[in-house]
C-alpha positions as CSV (number, residue, x, y, z in Angstrom):
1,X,0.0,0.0,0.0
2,X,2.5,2.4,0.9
3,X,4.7,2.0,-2.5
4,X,1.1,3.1,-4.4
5,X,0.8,6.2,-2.2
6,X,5.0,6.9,-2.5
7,X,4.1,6.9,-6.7
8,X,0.9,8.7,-6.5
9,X,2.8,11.2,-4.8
10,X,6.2,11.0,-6.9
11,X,3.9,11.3,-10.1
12,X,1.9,14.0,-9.3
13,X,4.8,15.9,-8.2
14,X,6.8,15.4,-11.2
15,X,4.0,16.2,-13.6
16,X,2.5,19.1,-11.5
17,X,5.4,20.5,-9.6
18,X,8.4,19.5,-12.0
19,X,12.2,20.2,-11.2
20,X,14.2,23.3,-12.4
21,X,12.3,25.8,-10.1
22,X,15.4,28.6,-10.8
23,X,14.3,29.6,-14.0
24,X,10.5,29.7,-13.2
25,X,12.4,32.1,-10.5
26,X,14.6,33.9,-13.4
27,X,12.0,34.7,-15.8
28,X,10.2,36.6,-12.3
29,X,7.6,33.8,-12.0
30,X,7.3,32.4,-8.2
31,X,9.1,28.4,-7.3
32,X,6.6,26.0,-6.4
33,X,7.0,22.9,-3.9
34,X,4.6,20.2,-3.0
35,X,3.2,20.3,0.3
36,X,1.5,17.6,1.7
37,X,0.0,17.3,6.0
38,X,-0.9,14.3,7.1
39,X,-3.1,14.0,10.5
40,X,-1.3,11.6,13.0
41,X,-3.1,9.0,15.5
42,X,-2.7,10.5,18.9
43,X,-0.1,8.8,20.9
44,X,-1.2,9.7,24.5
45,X,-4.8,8.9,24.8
46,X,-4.9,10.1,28.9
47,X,-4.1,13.8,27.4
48,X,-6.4,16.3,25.7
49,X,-6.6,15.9,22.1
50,X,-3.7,17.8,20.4
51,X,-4.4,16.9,17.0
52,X,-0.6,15.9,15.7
53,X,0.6,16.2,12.3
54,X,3.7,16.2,10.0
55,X,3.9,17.6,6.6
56,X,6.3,16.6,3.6
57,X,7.6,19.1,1.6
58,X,9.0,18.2,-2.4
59,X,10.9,20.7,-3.7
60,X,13.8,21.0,-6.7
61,X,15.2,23.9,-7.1
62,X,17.4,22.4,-9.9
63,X,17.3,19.0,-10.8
64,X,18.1,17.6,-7.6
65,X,14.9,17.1,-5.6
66,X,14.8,18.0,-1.6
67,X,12.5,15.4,0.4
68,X,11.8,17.5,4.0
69,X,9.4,16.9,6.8
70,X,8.3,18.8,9.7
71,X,6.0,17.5,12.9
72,X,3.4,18.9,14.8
73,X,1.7,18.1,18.4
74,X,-1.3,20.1,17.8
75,X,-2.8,21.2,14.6
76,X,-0.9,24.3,13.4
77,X,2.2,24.5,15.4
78,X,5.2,22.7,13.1
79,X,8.8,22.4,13.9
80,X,11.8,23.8,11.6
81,X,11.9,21.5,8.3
82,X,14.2,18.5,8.8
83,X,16.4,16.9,5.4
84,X,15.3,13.9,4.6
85,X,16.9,13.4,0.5
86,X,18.8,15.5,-1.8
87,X,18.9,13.7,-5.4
88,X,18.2,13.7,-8.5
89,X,17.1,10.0,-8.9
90,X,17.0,8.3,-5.6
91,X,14.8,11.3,-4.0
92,X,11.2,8.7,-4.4
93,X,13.0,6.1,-2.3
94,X,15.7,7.8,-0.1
95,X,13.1,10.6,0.5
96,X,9.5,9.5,-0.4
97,X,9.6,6.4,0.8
98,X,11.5,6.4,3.7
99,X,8.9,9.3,5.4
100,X,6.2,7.2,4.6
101,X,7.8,4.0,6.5
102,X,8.8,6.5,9.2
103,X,5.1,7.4,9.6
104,X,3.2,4.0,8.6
105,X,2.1,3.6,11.6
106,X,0.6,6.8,12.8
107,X,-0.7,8.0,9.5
108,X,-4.5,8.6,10.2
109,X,-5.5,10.5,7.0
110,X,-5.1,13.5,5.1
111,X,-5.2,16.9,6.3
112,X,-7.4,18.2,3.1
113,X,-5.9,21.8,2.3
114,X,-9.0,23.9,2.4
115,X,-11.8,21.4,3.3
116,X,-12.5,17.6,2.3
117,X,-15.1,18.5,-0.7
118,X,-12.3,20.3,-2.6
119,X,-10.0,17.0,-3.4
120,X,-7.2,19.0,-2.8
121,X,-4.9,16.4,-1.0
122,X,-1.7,18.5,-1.5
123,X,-0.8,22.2,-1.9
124,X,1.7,23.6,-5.1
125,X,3.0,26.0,-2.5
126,X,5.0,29.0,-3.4
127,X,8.7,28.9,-2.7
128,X,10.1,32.4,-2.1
129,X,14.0,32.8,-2.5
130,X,14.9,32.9,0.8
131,X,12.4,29.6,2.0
132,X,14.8,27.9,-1.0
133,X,18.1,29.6,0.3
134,X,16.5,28.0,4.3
135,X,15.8,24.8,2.8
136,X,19.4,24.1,1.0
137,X,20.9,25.2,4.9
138,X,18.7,22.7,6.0
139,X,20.5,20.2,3.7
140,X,24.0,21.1,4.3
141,X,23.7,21.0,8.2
142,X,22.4,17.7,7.8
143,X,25.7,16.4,5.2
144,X,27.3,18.3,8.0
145,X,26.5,16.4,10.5
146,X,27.6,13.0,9.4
């Protein structure tokens, strides 16, 4: 199940989003990423209901594609963006796939951007320069790092 939704979501990126965002940004047209939330099972059922989430964020500035993911204990509070891939071929499975197995077992739906009726399971979100210049930090702290 989780290899339809990783291609779903890999397809619909690449045929919707696309790579290359720079020279959407050079000819003074806005970068686009693809944002998708995700509602989360509750993990403490003796606490109020906090309504957790995580969101993954596609995004390819050039033809590498970035794979991120931020959490959330309630509904609207996320953390920073954490790196998850940074490639031009293995981003579905190094990235894609590997948030979905981190997730798999708390994934309780979709977090519908504006309402369930509108079938609007992700958002083409715009990328502004310095979100893209954020994101590649994001990436090099993390190659950093090991």
């Amino acid at each position: 199940m989780l290899y339809i939704l990783q291609t779903i979501i890999c397809y619909t990126f690449d045929d919707f989003i696309g790579r290359m965002q720079w020279k959407r940004q050079q000819d003074g047209e806005p970068m686009y990423g693809m944002e998708i939330t995700f509602r989360l099972h509750e993990t403490d059922y003796d606490r109020e209901a906090r309504y957790p989430g995580v969101q993954l964020l596609i995004f390819a500035e050039s033809n590498y594609v970035g794979v991120y993911y931020r959490e959330s204990e309630t509904r609207d509070e996320y953390e920073p963006w954490k790196h998850l891939s940074r490639h031009d071929s293995c981003w579905k499975g190094d990235g894609v796939d590997r948030f979905l197995h981190l997730f798999e077992e708390r994934i309780a739906g979709l977090g519908w951007n504006g309402g369930i009726c509108n079938n609007k399971w992700y958002l083409k979100r715009e990328i502004s320069k310095q979100e893209a210049e954020g994101l590649r930090e994001t990436t090099r702290q993390r190659h950093a790092k090991k």
